[in-house]
C-alpha positions as MATLAB code, in Angstrom:
seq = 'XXXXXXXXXXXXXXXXXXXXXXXXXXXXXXXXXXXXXXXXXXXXXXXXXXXXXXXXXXXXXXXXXXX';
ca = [
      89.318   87.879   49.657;
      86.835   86.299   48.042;
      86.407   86.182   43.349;
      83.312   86.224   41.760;
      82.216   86.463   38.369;
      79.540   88.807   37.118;
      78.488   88.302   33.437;
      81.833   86.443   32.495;
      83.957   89.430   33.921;
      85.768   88.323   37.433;
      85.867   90.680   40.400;
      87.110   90.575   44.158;
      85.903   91.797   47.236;
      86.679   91.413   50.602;
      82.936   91.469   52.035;
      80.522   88.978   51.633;
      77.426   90.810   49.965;
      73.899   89.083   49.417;
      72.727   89.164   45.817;
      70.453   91.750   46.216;
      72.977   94.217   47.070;
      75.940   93.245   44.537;
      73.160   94.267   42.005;
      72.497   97.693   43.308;
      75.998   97.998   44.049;
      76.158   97.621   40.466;
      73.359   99.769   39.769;
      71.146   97.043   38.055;
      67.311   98.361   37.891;
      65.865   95.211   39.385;
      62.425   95.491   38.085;
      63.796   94.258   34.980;
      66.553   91.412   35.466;
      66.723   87.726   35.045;
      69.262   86.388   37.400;
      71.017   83.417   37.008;
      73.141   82.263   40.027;
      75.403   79.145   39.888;
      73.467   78.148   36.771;
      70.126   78.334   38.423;
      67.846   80.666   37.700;
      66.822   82.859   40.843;
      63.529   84.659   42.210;
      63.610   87.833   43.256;
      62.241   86.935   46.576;
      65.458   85.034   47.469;
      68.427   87.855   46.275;
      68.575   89.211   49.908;
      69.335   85.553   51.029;
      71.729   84.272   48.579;
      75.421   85.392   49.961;
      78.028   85.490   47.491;
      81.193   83.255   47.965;
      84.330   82.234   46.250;
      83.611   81.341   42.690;
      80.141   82.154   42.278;
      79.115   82.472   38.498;
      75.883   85.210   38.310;
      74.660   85.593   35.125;
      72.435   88.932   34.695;
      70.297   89.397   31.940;
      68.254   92.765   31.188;
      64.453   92.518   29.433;
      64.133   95.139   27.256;
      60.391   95.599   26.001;
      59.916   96.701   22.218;
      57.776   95.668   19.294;
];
């Protein structure tokens, strides 16, 4: 079993998802997220590449338009 952590809150799973689908797993709408993996900030391009392992810290955060 492998622990992640998602926005400071730890979780387990037993697969090994890529990023892309931990965040519609989640239901994250993508079009608007800032992803920071392992203290790097990611593209969007790379989320179906990056695998999630043991210990991995992902940082989402959500832009919210306004005035």
């Amino acid at each position: 079993m492998k622990s992640f952590f998602l926005n400071g809150q730890k979780y387990c799973t037993y697969d090994q998802p890529n990023l892309f689908d931990l965040l519609s797993y989640f239901d994250y709408n993508t079009a608007l997220l800032v992803v920071e993996y392992n203290a790097v900030i990611t593209s969007k391009s790379e989320w179906k590449n990056i695998l999630i392992s043991d210990n991995d810290k992902i940082e989402i955060v959500t832009i919210v338009g306004g005035g």
